[in-house]
N, C-alpha and C positions, 0 to 999 in steps of 0.2 A: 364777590358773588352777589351781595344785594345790589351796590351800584347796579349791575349789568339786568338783574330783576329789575329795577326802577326802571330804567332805561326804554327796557323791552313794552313795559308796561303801559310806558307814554305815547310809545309807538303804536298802539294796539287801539288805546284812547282817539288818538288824534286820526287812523285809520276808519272810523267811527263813525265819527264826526262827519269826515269827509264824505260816507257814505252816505251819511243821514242829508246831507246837504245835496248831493247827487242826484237822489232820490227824490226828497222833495217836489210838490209839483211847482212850477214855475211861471207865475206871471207878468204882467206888463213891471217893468223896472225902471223907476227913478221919471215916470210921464212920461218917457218919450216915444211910447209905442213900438217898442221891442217887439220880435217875429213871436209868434206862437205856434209854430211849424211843428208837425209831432216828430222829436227824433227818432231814428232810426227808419226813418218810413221806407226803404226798401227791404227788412228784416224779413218778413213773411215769404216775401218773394224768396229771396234766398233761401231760406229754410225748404221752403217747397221745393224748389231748383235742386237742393241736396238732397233732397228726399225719392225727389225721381228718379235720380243721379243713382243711389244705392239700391232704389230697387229693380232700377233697370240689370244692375252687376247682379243681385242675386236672383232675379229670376233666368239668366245667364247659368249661375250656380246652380241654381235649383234643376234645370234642365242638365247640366253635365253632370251634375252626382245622381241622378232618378234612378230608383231602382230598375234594375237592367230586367227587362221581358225577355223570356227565350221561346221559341220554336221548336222542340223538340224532335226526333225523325219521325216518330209516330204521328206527328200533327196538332201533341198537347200542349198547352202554353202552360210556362210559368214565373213567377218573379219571386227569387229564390231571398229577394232582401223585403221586411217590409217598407210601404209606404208611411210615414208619423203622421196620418190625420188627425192622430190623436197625442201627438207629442207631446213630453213637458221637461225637455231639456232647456237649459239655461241660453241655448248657442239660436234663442229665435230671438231676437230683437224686434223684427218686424213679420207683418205677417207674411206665412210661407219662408217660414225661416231656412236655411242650409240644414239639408241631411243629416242629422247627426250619425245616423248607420253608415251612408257610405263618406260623407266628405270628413268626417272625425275616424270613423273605425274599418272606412274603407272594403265594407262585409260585403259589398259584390263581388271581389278578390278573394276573400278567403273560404278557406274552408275545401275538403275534396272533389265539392260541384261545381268548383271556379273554374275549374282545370278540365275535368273527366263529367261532362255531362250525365255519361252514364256507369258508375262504375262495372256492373258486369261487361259493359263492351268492352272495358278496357280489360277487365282478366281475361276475357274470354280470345282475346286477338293478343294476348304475350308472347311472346318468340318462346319461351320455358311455362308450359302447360300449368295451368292454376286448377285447384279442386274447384269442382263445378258448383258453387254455393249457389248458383242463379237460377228459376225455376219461369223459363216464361212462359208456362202457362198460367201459373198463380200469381205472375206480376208480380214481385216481390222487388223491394230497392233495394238495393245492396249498398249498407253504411258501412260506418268505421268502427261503429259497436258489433256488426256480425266479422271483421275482421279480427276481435281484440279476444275470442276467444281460442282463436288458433293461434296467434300471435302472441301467446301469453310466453311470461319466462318459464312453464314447466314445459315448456316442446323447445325450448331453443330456437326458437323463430320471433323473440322479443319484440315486440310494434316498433319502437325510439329504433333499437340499432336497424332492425328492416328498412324501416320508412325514410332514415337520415341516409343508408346508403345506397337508396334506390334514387333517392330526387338528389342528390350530394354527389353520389360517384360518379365516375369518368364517363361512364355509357347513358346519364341522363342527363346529368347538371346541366349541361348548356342549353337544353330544350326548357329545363327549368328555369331559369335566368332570362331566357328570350321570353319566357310569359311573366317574368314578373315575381319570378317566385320566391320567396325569404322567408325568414321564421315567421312573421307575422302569417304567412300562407295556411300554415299550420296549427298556430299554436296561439297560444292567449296565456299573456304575463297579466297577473294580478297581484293588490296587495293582503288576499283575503289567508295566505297561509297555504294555498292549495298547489304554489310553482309554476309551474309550463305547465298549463291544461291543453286538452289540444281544443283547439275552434269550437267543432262540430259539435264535439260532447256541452259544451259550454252555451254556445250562440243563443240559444232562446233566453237562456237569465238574463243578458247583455242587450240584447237587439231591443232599439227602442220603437213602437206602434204597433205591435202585439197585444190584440184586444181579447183581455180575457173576460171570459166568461165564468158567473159563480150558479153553479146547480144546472151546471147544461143540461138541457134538455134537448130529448129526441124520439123517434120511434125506433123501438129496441127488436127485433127477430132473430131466433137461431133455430138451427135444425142441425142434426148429425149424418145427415144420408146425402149431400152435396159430396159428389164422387170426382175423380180426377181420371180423366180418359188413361188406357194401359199404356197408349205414347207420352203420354207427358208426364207421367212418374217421375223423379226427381230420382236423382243416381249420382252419387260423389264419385264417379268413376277413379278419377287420378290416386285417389286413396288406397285402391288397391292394384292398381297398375306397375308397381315397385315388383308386386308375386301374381299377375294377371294379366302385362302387357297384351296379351292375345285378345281377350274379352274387351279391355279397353277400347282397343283399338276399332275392334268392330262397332264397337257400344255407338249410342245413336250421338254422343259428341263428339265423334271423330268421323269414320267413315260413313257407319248407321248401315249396315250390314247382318244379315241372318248367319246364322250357325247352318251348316250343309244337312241337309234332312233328314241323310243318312247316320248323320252326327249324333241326331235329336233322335230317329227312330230306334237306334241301338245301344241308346242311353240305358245302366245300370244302375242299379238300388242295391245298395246292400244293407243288409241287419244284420248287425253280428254283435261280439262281446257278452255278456251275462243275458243271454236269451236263449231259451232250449234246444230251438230249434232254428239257426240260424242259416238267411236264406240269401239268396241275388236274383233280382229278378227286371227283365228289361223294363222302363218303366212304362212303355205303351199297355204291355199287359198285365202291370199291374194297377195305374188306371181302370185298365178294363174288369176287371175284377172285381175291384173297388166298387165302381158305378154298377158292380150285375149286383153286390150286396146288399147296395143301396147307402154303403157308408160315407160316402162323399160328403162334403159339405159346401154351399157357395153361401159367402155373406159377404155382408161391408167391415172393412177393419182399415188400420192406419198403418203406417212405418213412419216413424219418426227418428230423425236420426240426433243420435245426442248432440252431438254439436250445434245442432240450429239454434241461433239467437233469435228473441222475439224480430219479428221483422222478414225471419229466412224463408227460403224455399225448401228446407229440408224434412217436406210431408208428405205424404199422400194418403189419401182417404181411397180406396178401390174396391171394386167386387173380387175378392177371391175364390179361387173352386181347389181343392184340394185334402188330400188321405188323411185323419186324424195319426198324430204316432202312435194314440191311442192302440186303435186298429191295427197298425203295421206290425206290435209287439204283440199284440195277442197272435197273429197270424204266424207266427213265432212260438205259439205257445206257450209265450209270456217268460217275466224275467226267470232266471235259474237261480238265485237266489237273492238276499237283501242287496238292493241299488240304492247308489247317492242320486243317479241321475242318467244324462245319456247327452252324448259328443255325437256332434255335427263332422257330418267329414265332405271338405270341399277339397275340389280336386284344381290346382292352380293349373295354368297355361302359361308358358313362357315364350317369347319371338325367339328364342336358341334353342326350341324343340324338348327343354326339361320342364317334367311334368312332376311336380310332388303334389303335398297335401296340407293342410290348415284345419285348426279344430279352435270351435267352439263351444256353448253346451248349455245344458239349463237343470236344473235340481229334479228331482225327481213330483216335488210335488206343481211344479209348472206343465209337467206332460199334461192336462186339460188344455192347453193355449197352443199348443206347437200341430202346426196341420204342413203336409210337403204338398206344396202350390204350384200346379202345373198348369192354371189357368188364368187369368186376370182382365178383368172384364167381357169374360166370356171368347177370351183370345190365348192362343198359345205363347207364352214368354218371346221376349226378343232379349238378345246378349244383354244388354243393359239391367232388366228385371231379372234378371238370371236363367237365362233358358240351357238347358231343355225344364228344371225345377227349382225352387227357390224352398229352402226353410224358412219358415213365417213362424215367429212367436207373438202372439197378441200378449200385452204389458209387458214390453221389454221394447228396452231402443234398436234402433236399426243395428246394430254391430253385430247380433246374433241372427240376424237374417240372412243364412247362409247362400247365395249363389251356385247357384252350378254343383246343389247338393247330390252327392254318391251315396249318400246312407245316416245310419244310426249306430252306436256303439252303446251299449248299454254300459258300465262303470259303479263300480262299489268303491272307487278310488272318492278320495276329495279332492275338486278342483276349485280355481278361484270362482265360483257362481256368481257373487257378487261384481266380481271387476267386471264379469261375461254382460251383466243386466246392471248396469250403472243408470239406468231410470233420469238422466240429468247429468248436467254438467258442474261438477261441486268444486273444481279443483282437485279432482284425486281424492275427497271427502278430506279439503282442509278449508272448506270454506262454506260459505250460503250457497244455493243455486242460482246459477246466472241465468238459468233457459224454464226453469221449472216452479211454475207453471209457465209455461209460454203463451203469451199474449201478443198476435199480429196485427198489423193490419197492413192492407198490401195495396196495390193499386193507385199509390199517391206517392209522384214524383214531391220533391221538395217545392213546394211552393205553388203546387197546382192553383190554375186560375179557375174561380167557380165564381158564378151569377149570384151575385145580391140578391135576397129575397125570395131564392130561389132554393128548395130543399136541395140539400144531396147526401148522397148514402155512402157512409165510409162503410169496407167490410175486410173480412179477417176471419182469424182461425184463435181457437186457444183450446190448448193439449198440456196434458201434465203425463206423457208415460205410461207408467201403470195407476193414477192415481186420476178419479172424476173432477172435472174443473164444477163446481156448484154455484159460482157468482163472477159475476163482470162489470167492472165498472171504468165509467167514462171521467174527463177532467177537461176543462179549457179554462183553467186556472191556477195551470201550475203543480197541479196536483193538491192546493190547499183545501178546497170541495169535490168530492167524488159523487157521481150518480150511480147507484148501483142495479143490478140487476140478478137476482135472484133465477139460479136456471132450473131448480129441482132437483131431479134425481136421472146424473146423465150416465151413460154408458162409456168407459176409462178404453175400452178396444177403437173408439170411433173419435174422431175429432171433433168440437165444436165450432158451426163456420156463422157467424153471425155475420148480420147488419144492422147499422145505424145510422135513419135517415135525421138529418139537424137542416135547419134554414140560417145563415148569416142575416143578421138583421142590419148592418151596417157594410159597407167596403170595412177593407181592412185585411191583414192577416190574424191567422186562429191557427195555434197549436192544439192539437187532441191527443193525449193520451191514454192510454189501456192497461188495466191491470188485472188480474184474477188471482181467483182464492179456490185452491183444493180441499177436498172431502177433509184433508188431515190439517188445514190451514196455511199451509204454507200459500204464500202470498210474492207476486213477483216483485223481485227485487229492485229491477232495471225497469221502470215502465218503455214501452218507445212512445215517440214522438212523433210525430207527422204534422207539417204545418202547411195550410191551405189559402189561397189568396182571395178573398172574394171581391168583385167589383160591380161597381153597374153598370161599365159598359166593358163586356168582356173583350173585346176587341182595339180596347185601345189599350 
């Protein structure tokens, strides 16, 4: 072992030497006027040669990986990957280095925008009818996070087993495979401990030239009286189509169809169960009776339906006109003795001509909230709103809003009140709230393209149920700085529809997200995201 030390050692030595001698600068030798020619004198040359050589190939690259532009049908543009103007991955050698988004991570491919430009078009055109999550008049996008609350494992429509055997089995796979599609399509392998995330949830920690912003700033506005026309109301129709087919059908996403006049004109009410004097009455004339009292009421109120995830379409803010139950039980003569409460009775329709009934209900100390709504926006119900009258409870999710309501059952029974008024989606009350407080913002395709320099107004809505949303705040940082916004003292029946106008001070892409805090503190759990592409020449 020393031998072979020594050895190596000499070798190292006399490597040395030789270099040192190499090096050296070298003059005339021995008087006889040796050249002094500088060696290597075509090196430059070459080096340049290779230099133009490579960057010719990666501005090649740089053009086939570019974030892809789209055209959307509306006419909106966007570039759903960013551009790295502001890169600092390792893979730039030179400058305008290769994409790391798409030639490394390939992000124009992934994710459910690669495929499905729009996801509502694609529920909405299924051969097997989807619930109508999509609301286009409030422009609302439809992600993979408003899919993850139905698709949960307490409904047995799990997302993994759904999604692997809609793009996997026999009736898609090949359409999938001709686009290109594989787990990477979906799904993001890391070594952070988290598994198979899918993309979308994931993609903004990962995407690199997402210019964040610390303490965004903007001009902040909300009001609560931005109303939703009586057409565009938001109606999960398919939901109750299982014991409604008929109403479905007509409902304005399918045929869009009136109920027959005489349907509507001979429509009944009944009060009955622990009420003294219990009555039926058509409901034209009991309207009209109503209005000679002067008991009526029209105001603005919301439905919200508990399933909506921040992002949904499942709101409406509207004018209603309708009988308090108040009134309907005094006209009754009031209850006949101690009540828990009072059951909704909706009368189903079926396409095999059987006609039962469905009950809902509310405690007795909510009859202030509960009004039977024959009016909405100063317009008679259409199937979808529930015509010929709908039960409206203000601070309660939509599931107690009964359709195509026959009456009131007064009850000294106990019923589940609580499961009837779920205020939120908690998991069955085994977990946080996914939806409450709900904070949107709507009207921003992924990747929308906006003008450098030029302001523009994100806007949205934020609802908590029965509870007042009292602060809002912004991020373009990941969430690690919040801007917030103090709203006062807001009214829990109406929805909050703000705007917020921001200027991009550079091209680039900006993520924005939203969050809010209720009167009792609860705070959104899941902010959304929205990311927006700004440039200076919007047109390229």
């Amino acid at each position: 072992m020393r031998k072979k030390l020594v050895l190596a050692t000499t070798a190292v030595l006399m490597a040395g030497s030789l270099f040192a001698v190499g090096c050296a600068q070298q003059g005339p030798s021995g008087g006889d006027g040796s050249s002094t020619e500088t060696q290597y004198k075509d090196s430059i040359e070459k080096t340049e040669a290779y230099y133009e050589e490579v960057q010719a190939r990666q501005d090649e690259i740089n053009k086939e990986y570019a974030p892809e532009i789209r055209t959307l049908e509306d006419g909106t543009k966007v570039q759903r990957t960013p551009t790295e103007y502001q890169g600092y991955h390792w893979n730039r050698p030179y400058e305008g280095g290769a994409s790391y988004n798409n030639y490394y991570l390939d992000a124009d491919n992934r994710g459910c925008g690669a495929c499905h430009e729009d996801l509502a078009d694609t529920m909405s055109n299924m051969e097997y009818s989807h619930t109508t999550i999509w609301n286009e008049a409030l422009g609302n996008e439809i992600t993979v996070d408003q899919c993850m609350l139905c698709h949960s494992d307490d409904d047995g429509y799990e997302m993994g087993t759904l999604m692997h055997g809609v793009h996997n089995g026999e009736r898609n796979n090949e359409a999938f495979v001709e686009k290109g599609g594989k787990c990477i399509s979906c799904h993001n392998m890391t070594e952070n401990g988290e598994g198979t995330e899918l993309w979308d949830d994931v993609k903004y920690d990962h995407l690199d030239g997402i210019v964040k912003v610390k303490d965004v700033q903007g001009d902040f506005v909300f009001d609560q009286d931005t109303t939703t026309a009586p057409e565009d109301m938001f109606t999960y129709d398919w939901i109750h189509s299982k014991y409604d087919s008929m109403i479905h059908i007509m409902g304005k996403n399918v045929l869009d169809e009136q109920l027959p006049q005489d349907f509507v004109d001979n429509w009944e009410v009944t009060i009955d169960g622990l009420v003294k004097n219990p009555y039926k009455m058509r409901l034209a004339d009991l309207v009209a009776e109503a209005e000679g009292a002067g008991v009526t009421v029209t105001k603005l109120s919301k439905i919200h339906c508990v399933d909506n995830m921040p992002g949904g379409g499942g709101i409406s803010n509207v004018e209603i006109t309708g009988i308090p139950l108040n009134w309907l039980i005094e006209k009754g003569g009031g209850a006949s003795k101690d009540i828990t409460g009072a059951l909704f009775d909706r009368r189903e329709f079926h396409t095999n001509g059987v006609q039962n009934h469905s009950k809902r209900g509310v405690p007795e100390t909510s009859f202030d909230n509960v009004y039977l709504v024959y009016e909405i926006g100063g317009k008679p119900l259409d199937p979808s709103s529930g015509s010929p009258c709908i039960n409206w409870v203000e601070g309660c999710d939509a599931q107690s809003f009964v359709k195509q309501c026959m009456g009131y059952t007064l009850t000294d029974e106990e019923k589940p009140w609580s499961d009837w008024m779920m205020n939120g989606f908690n998991s069955y009350g085994e977990g946080d709230y996914m939806n409450k407080p709900n904070a949107s913002i709507l009207k921003v395709p992924e990747g929308k393209i906006i003008e450098t320099g030029k302001p523009f107004t994100f806007e949205g809505y934020a609802d908590a149920y029965d509870q007042a949303v009292v602060k809002l705040e912004f991020s373009m940082d990941k969430g690690k700085t919040w801007t917030a916004y103090d709203l006062g003292k807001t009214d829990p029946r109406q929805w909050v529809y703000w705007h917020y106008t921001w200027t991009p001070e550079s091209d680039g892409s900006y993520v924005l997200m939203v969050k809010a805090t209720t009167e009792t503190g609860l705070v959104t759990t899941t902010p959304q995201k929205v990311m927006v592409t700004a440039k200076s020449n919007v047109e390229g």
